[in-house]
C-alpha positions in Angstrom: 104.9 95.4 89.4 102.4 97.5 92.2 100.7 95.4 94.5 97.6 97.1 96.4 96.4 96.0 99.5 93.5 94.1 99.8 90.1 95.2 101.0 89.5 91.9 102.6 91.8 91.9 105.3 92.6 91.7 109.5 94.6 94.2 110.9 96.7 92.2 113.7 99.7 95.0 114.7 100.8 98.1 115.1 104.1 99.2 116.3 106.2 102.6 116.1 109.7 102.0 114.5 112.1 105.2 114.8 113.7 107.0 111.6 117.5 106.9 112.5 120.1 109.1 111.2 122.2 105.9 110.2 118.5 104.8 107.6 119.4 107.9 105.4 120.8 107.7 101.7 122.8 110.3 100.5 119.6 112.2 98.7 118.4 112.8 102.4 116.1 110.3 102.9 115.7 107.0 103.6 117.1 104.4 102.1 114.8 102.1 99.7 116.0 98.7 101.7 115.3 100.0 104.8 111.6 100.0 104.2 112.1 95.9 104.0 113.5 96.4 107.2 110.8 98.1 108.6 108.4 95.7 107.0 110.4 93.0 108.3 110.6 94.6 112.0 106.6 94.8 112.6 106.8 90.9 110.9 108.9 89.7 113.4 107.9 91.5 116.5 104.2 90.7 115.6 105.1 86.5 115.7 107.6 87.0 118.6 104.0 88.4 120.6 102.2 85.6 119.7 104.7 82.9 120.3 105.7 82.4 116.9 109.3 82.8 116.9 110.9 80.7 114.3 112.3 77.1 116.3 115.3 76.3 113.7 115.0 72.7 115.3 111.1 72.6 114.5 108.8 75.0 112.8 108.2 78.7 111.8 107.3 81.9 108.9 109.3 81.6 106.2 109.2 84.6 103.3 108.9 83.6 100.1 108.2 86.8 98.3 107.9 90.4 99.1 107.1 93.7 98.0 107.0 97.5 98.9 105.2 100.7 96.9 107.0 103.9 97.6 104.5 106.5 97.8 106.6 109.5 99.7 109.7 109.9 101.1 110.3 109.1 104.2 113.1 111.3 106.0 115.0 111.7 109.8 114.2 112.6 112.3 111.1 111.1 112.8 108.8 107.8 114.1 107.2 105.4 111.6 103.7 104.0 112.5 103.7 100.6 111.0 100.4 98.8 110.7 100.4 94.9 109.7 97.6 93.2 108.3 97.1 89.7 107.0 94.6 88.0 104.5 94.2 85.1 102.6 94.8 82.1 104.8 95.4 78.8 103.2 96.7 75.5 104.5 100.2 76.3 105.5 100.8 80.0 104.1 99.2 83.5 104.4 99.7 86.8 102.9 100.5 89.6 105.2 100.6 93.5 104.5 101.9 96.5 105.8 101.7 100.3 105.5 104.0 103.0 106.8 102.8 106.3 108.3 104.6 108.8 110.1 103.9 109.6 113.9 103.2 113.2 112.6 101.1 112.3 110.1 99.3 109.6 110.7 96.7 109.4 108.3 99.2 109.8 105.1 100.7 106.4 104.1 104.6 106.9 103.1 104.7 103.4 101.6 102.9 100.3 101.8 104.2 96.6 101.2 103.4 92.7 101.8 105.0 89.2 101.7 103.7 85.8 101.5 104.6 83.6 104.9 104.6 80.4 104.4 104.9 78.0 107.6 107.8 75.7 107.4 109.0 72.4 109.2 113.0 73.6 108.9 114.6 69.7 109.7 112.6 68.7 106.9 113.0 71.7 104.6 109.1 71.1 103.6 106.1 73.4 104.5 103.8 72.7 107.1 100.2 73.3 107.9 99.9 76.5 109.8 99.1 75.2 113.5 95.9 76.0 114.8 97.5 78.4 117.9 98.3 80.5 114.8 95.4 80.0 113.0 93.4 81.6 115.4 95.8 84.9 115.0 95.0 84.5 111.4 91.6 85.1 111.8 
């Protein structure tokens, strides 16, 4: 299955993720499961700057599916660019999306990928509506 980013959407991150020796396979490049790493870095770091850090006692983003298109190797040394977008905004989940660039080459994306958040209450194992402070992230 290839998922492509949609052309209605809010870009709301960007962050630079370094290519360590230690994310290499042995082909010489990096490893295919630590793209979902990456895509799950710029996740987490984007809610931690908006205050949205999962409270296991009360709410927070939960994952409930997610992909990633290789389009080029990535390989060490080097810096990824990762860009975060979201789209699609319903009552308590929204679809975010991602694509990875390299420092030096900015303009090229290496892969691109997405998951769908939805907002949970944890005690109560249920989703939630996504609270308006996040809403207005959202867009």
């Amino acid at each position: 299955m290839k998922l492509e980013l949609p052309e209605q959407k809010k870009q709301v991150y960007r962050m630079s993720i370094p290519i360590r020796w230690g994310d290499m396979d042995a082909m010489g490049h990096v490893n295919n499961t630590t793209y979902f790493r990456y895509l799950e870095t710029i996740r987490i770091d984007w809610m931690h700057s908006i205050g949205g850090a999962p409270d296991p006692v009360g709410e927070g983003p939960v994952i409930v599916n997610a992909f990633c298109n290789f389009y080029t190797q990535l390989e060490y040394p080097g810096e990824v660019i990762a860009t975060m977008y979201v789209s699609d905004v319903g009552r308590t989940s929204f679809e975010s999306w991602c694509t990875l660039a390299r420092s030096d080459d900015p303009d090229k994306v290496y892969a691109a990928g997405g998951a769908t958040t939805v907002w949970v209450n944890f005690p109560l194992k249920k989703s939630a509506p996504i609270p308006d402070w996040l809403r207005a992230h959202l867009g």
